[in-house]
MDAnalysis code that builds the backbone (N, CA, C; Angstrom):
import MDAnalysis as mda
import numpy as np

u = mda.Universe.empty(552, n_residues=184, atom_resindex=np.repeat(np.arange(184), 3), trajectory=True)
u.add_TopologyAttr("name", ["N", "CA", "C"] * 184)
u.add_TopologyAttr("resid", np.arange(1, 185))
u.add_TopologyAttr("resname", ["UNK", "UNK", "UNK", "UNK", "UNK", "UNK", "UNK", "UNK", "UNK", "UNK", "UNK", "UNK", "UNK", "UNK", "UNK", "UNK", "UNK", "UNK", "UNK", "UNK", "UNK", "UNK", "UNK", "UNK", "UNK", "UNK", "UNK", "UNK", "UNK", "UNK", "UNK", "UNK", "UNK", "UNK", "UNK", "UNK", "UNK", "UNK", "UNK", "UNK", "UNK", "UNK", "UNK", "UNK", "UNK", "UNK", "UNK", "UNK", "UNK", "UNK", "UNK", "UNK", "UNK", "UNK", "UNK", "UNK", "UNK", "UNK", "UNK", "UNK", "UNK", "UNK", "UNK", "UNK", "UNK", "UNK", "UNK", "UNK", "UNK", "UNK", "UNK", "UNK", "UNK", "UNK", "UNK", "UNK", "UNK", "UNK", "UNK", "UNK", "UNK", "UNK", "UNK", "UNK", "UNK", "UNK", "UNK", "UNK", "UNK", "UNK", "UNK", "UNK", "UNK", "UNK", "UNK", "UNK", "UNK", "UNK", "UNK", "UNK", "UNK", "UNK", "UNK", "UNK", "UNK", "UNK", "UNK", "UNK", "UNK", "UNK", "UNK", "UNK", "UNK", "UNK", "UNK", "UNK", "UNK", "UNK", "UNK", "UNK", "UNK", "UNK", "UNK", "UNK", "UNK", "UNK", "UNK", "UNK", "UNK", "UNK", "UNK", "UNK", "UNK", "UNK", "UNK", "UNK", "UNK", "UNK", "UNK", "UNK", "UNK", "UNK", "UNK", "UNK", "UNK", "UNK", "UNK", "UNK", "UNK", "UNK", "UNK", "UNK", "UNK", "UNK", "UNK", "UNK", "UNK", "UNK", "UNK", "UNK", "UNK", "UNK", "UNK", "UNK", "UNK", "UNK", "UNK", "UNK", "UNK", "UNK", "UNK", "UNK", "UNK", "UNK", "UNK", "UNK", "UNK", "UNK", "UNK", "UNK", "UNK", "UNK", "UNK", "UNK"])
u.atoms.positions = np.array([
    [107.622, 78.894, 344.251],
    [108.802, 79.084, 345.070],
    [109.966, 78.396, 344.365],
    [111.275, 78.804, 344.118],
    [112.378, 78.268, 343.557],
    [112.504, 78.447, 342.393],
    [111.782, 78.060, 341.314],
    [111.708, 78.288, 339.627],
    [110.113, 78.507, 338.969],
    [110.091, 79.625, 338.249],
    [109.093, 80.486, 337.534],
    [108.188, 78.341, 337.508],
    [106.713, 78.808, 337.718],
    [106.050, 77.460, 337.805],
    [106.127, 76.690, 338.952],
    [106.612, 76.733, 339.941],
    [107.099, 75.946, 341.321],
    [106.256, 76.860, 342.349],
    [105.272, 75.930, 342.691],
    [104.168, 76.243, 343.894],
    [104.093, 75.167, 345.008],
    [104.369, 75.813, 346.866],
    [103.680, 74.767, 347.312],
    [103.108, 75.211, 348.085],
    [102.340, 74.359, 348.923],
    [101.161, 74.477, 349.421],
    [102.427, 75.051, 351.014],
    [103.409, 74.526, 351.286],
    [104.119, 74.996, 352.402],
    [105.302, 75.179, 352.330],
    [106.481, 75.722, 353.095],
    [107.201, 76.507, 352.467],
    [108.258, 75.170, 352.479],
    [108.893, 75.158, 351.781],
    [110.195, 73.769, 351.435],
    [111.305, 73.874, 352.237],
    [111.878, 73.062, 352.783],
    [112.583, 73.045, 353.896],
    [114.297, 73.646, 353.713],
    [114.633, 74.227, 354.064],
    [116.079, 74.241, 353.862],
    [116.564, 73.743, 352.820],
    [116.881, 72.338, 353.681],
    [117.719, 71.351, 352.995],
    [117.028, 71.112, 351.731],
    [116.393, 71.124, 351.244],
    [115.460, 70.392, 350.188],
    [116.038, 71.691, 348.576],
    [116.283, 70.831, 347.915],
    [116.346, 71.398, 346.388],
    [115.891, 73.036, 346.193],
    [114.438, 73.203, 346.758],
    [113.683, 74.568, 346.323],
    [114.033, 74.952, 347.285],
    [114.277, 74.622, 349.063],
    [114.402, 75.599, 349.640],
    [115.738, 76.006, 349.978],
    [116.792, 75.603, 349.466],
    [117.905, 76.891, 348.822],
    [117.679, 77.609, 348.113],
    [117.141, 77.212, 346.738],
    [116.829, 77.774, 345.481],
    [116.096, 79.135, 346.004],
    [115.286, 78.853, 347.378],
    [114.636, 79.813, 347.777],
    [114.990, 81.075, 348.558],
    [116.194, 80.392, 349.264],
    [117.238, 81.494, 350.059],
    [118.236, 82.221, 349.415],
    [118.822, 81.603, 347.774],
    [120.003, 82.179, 347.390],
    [119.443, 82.758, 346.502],
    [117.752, 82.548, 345.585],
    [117.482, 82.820, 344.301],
    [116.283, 83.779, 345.042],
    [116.622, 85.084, 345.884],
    [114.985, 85.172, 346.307],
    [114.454, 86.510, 345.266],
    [115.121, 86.656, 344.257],
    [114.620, 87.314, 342.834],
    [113.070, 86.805, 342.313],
    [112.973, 84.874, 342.726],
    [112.616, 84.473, 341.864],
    [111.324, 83.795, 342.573],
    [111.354, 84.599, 343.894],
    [110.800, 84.041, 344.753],
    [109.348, 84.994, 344.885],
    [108.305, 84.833, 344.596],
    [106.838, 85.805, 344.456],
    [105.970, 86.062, 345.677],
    [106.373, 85.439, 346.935],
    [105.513, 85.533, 347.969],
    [104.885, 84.258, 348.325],
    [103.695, 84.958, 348.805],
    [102.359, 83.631, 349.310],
    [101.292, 84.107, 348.915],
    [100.250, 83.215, 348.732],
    [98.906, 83.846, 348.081],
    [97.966, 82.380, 348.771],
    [96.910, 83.401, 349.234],
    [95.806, 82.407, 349.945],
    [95.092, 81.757, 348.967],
    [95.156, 80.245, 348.978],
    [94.372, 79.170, 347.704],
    [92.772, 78.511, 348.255],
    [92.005, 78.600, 347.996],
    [90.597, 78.290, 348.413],
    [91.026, 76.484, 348.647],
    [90.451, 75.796, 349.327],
    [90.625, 74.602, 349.410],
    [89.368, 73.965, 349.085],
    [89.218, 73.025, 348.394],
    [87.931, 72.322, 347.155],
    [88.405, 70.477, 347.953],
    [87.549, 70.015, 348.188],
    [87.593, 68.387, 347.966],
    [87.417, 68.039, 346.688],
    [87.984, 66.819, 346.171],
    [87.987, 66.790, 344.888],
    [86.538, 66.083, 344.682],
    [86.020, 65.206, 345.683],
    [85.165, 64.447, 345.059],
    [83.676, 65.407, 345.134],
    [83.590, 67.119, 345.630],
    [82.752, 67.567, 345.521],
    [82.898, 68.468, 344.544],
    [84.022, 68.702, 343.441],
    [84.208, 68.572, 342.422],
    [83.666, 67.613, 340.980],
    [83.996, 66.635, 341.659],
    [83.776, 65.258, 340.516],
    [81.864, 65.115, 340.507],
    [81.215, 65.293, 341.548],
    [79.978, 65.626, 341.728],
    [79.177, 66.363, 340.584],
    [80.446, 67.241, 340.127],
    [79.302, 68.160, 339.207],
    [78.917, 67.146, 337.938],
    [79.705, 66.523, 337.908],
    [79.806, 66.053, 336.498],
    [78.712, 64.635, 336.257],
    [77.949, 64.061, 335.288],
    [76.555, 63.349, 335.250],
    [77.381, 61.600, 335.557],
    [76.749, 61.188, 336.236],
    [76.734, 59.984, 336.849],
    [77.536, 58.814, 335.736],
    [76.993, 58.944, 334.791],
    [78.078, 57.268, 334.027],
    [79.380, 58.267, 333.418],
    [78.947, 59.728, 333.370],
    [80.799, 60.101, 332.982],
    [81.958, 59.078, 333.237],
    [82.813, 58.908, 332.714],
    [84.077, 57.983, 332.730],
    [85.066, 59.076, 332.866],
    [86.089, 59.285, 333.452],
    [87.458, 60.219, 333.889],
    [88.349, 59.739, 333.114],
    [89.396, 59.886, 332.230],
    [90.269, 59.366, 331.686],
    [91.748, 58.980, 332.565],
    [91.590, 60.351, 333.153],
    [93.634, 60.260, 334.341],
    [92.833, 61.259, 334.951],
    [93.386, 60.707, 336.151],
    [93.597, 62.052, 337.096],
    [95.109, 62.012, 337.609],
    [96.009, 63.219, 337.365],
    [97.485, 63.511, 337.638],
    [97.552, 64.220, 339.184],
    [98.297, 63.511, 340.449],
    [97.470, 63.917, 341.531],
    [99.810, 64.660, 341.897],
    [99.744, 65.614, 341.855],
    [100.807, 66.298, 342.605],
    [100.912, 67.196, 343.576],
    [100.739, 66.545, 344.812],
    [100.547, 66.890, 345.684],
    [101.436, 67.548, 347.074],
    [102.709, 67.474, 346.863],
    [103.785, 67.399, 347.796],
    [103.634, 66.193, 348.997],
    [103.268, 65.419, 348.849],
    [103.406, 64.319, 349.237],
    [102.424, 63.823, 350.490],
    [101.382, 64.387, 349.290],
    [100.057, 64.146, 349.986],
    [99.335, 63.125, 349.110],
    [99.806, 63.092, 347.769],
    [99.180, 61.975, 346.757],
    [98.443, 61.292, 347.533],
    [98.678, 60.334, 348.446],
    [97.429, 59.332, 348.464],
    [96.039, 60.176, 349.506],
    [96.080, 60.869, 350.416],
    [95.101, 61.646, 351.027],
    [94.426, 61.972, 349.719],
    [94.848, 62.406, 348.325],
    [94.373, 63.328, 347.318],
    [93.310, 61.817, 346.893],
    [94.175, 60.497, 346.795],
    [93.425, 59.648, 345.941],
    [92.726, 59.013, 347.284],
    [92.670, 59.329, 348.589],
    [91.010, 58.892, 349.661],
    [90.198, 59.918, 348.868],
    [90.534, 61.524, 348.862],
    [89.275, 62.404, 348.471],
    [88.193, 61.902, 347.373],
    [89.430, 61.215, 346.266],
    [88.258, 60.719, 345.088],
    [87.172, 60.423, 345.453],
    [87.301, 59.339, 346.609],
    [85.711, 58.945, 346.683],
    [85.480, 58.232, 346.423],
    [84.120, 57.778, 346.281],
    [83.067, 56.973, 345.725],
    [83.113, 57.371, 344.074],
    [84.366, 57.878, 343.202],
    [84.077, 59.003, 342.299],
    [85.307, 57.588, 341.198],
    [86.457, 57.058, 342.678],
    [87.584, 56.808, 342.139],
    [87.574, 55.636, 340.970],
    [86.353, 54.242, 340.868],
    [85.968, 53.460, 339.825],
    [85.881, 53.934, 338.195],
    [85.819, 54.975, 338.657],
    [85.238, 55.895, 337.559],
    [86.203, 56.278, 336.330],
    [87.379, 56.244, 336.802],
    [88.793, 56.808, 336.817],
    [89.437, 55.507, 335.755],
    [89.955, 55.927, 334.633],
    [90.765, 54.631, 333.870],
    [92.246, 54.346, 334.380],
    [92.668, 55.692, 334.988],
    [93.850, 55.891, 335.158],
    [94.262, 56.268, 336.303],
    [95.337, 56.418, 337.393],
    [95.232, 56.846, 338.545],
    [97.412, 57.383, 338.199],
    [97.526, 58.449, 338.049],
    [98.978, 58.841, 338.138],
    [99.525, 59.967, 339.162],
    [100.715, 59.576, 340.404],
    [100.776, 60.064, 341.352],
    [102.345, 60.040, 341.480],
    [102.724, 61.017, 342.399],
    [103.936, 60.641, 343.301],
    [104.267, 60.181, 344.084],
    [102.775, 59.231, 344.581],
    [102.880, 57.932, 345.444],
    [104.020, 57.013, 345.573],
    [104.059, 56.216, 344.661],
    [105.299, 55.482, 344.871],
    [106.713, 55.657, 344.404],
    [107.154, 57.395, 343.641],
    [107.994, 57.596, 343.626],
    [109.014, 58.007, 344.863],
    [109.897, 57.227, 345.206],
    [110.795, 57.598, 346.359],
    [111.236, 58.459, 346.711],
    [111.772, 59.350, 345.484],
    [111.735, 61.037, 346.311],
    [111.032, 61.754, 345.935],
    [109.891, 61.521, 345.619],
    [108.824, 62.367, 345.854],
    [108.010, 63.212, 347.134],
    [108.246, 64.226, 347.540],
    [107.145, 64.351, 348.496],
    [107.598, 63.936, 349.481],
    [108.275, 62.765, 350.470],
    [109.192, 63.383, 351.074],
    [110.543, 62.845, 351.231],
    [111.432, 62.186, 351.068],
    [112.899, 61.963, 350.986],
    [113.329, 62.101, 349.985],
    [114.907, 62.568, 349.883],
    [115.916, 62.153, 348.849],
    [116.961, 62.066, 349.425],
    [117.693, 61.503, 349.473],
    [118.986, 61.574, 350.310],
    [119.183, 61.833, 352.143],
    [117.633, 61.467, 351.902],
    [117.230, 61.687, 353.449],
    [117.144, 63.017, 353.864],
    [116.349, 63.931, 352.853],
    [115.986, 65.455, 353.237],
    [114.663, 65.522, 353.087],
    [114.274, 66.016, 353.960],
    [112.395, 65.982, 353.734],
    [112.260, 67.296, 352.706],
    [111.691, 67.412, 351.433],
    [111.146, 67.907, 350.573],
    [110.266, 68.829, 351.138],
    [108.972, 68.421, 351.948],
    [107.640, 69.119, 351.917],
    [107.154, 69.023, 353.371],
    [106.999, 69.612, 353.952],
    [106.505, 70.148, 355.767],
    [105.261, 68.892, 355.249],
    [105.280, 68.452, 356.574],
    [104.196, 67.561, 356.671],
    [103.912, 66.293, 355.546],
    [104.790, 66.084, 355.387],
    [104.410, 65.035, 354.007],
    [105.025, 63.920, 354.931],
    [105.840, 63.562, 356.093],
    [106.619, 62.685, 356.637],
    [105.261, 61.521, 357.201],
    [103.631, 62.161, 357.369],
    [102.479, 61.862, 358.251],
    [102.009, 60.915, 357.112],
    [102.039, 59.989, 357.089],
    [101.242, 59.425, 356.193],
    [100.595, 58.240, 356.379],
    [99.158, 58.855, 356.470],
    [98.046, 58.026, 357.189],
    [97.200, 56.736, 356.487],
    [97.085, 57.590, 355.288],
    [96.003, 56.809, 354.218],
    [97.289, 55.646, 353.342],
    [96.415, 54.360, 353.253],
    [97.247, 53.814, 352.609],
    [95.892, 53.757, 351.203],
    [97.049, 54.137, 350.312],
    [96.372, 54.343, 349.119],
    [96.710, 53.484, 348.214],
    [97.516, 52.136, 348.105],
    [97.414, 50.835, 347.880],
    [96.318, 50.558, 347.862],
    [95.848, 50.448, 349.312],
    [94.363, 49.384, 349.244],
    [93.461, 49.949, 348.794],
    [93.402, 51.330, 348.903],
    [92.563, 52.264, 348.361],
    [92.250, 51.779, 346.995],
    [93.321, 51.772, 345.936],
    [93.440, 51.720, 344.333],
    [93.037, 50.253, 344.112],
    [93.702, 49.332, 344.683],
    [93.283, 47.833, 345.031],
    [91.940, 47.564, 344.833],
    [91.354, 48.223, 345.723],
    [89.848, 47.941, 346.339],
    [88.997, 48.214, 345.393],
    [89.176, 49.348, 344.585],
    [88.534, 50.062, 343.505],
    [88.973, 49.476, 342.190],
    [89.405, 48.215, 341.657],
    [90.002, 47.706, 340.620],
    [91.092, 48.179, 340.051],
    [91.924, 49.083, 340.621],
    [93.048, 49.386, 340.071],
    [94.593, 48.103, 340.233],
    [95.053, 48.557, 339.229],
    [96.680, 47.272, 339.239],
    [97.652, 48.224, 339.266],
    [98.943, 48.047, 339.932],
    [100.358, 49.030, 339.707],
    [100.645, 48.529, 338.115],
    [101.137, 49.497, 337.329],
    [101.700, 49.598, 336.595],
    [103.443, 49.673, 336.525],
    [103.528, 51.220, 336.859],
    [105.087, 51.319, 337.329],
    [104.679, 52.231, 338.287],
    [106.260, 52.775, 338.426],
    [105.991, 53.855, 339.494],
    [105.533, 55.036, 339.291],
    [104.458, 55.517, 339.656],
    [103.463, 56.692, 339.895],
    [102.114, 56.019, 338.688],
    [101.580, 55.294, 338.481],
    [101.058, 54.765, 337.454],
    [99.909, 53.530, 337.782],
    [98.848, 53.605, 338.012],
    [97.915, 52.405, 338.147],
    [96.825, 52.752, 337.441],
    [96.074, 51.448, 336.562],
    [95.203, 51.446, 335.602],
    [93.879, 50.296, 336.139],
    [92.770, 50.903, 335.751],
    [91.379, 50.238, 336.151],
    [91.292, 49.170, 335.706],
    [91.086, 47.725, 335.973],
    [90.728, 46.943, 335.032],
    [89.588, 46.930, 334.687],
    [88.556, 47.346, 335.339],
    [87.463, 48.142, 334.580],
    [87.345, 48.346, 333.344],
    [88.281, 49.000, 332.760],
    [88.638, 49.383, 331.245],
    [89.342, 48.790, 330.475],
    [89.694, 47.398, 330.577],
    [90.505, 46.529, 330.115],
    [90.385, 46.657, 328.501],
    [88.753, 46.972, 328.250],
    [88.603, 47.065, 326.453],
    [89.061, 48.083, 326.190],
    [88.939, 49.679, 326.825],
    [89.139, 51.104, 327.038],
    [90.791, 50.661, 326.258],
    [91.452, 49.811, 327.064],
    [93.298, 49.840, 326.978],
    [93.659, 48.716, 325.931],
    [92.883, 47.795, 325.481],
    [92.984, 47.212, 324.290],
    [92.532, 47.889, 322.873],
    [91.616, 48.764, 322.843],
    [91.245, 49.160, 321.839],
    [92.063, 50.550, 321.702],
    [93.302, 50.899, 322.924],
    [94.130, 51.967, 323.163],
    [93.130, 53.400, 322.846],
    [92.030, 53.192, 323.597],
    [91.163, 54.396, 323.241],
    [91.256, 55.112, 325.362],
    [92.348, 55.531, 325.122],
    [92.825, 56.061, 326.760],
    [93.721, 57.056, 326.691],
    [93.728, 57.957, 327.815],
    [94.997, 58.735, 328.366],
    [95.678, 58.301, 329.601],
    [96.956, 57.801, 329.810],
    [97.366, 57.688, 330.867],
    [98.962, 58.196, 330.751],
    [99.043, 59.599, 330.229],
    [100.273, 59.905, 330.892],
    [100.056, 61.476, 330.812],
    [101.135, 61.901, 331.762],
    [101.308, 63.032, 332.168],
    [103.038, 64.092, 331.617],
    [102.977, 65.111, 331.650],
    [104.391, 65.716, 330.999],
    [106.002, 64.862, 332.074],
    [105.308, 64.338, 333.242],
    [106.179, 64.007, 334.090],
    [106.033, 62.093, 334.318],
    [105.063, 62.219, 333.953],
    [104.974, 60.082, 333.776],
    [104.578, 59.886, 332.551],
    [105.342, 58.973, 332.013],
    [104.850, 58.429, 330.408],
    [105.271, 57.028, 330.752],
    [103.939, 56.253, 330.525],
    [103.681, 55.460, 330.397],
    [103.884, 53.760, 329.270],
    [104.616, 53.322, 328.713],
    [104.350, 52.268, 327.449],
    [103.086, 51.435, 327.321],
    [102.137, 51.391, 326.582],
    [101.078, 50.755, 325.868],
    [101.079, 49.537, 326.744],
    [102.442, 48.897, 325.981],
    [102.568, 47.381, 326.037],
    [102.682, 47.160, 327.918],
    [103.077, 47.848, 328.595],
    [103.595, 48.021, 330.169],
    [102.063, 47.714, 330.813],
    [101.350, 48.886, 330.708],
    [99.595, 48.888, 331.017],
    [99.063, 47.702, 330.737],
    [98.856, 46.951, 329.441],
    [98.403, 45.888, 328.858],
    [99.160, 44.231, 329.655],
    [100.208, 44.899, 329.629],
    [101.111, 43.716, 330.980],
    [99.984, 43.200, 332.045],
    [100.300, 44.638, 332.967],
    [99.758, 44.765, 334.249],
    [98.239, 44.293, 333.952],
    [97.406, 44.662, 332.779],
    [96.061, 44.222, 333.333],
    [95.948, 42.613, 332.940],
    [97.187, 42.056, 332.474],
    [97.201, 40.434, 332.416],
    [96.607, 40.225, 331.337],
    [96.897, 41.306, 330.026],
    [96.459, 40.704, 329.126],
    [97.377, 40.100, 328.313],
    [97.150, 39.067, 327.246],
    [97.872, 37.395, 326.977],
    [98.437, 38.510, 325.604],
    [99.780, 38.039, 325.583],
    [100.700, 38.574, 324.104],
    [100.023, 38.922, 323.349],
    [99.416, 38.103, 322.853],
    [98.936, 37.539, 321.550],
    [97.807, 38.720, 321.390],
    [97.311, 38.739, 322.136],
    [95.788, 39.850, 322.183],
    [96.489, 41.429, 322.237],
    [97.656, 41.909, 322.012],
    [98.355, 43.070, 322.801],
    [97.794, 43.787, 321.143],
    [97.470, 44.711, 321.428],
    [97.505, 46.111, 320.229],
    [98.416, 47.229, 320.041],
    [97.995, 47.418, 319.363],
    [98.987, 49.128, 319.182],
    [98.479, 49.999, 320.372],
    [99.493, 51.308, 320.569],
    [98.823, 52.125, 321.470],
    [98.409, 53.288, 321.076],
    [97.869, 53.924, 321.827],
    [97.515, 55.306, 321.238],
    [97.891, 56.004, 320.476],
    [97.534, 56.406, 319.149],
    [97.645, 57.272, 318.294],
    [98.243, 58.981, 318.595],
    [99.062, 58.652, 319.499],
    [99.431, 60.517, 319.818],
    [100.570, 59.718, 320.764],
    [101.228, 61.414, 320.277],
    [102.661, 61.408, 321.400],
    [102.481, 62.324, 322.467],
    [102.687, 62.279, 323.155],
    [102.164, 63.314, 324.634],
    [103.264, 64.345, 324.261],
    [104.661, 64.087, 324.264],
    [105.422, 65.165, 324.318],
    [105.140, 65.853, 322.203],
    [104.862, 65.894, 321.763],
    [104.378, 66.572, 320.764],
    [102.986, 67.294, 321.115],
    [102.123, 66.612, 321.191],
    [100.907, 67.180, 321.953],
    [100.779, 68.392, 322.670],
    [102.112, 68.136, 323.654],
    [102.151, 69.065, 324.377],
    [103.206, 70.326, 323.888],
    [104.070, 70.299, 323.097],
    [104.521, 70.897, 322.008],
    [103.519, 71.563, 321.510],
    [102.928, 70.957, 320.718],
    [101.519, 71.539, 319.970],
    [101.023, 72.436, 321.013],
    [100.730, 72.186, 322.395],
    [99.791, 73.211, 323.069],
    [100.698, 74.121, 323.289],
    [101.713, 74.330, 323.529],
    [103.210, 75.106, 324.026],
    [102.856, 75.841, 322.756],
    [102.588, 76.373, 321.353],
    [103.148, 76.839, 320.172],
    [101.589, 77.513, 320.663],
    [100.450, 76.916, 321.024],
    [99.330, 78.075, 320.830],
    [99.078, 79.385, 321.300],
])
């Protein structure tokens, strides 16, 4: 809805960015299409028991943290946790316009959730396992997305590791990477 790639799960409100885009641009506008609904953690199920998850990128219209209760018993598992949780206009305000029908309900606190499960805030939309503390010293990780990028040194902060011990970070640039996949 609004621009070629722009899907939501409900229709965007008026006031909100897409839902003009949706009333003045309706060229660009494709309909509705019925989406099967999956829990994620009977998803994560398929996969063999010590598997490790690298990121999970949760965009949800401002359901992010309901998305990170579904994880589960699945969420330890996870090095990375990146959301529109704690971005402020995400999902639902900006200027005091609700974005997304139903995103205003928000039940699950997914703080304690990430908390509970060894996760630390990083920045905003961004929390890392300390679980994997060697995983993020030996920079053998993914934690960013085309819409959150992350710094090495930022992650390595948050899990309280001492200057002196800090490494290089990952060997790849996400926005080339993703360049690279864009050219295939």
């Amino acid at each position: 809805v609004g621009d070629p790639g722009v899907a939501s799960l409900y229709n965007f409100t008026r006031e909100s960015r897409w839902g003009a885009q949706q009333t003045t641009r309706s060229k660009s506008f494709f309909g509705y299409a019925t989406v099967p609904k999956l829990r994620l953690d009977s998803l994560l199920a398929l996969f063999p028991e010590d598997y490790v998850f690298e990121v999970v990128k949760i965009d949800a219209q401002g359901h992010d943290a309901e998305v990170v209760a579904s994880i589960g018993r699945f969420l330890p598992r996870f090095k990375c946790v990146l959301g529109e949780f704690d971005i402020p206009h995400a999902g639902h305000t900006r200027n005091n316009v609700q974005h997304y029908q139903g995103a205003e309900r928000k039940t699950v606190d997914y703080r304690a959730i990430l908390k509970s499960n060894g996760f630390v805030y990083v920045e905003l939309g961004v929390w890392v396992n300390t679980k994997f503390v060697q995983s993020f010293l030996d920079a053998d990780y993914i934690c960013t997305a085309h819409d959150l990028v992350v710094s090495h040194w930022r992650i390595l902060s948050a899990l309280k590791v001492p200057k002196d011990k800090f490494t290089k970070g990952p060997p790849f640039d996400w926005r080339q990477l993703q360049h690279t996949a864009n050219q295939v």
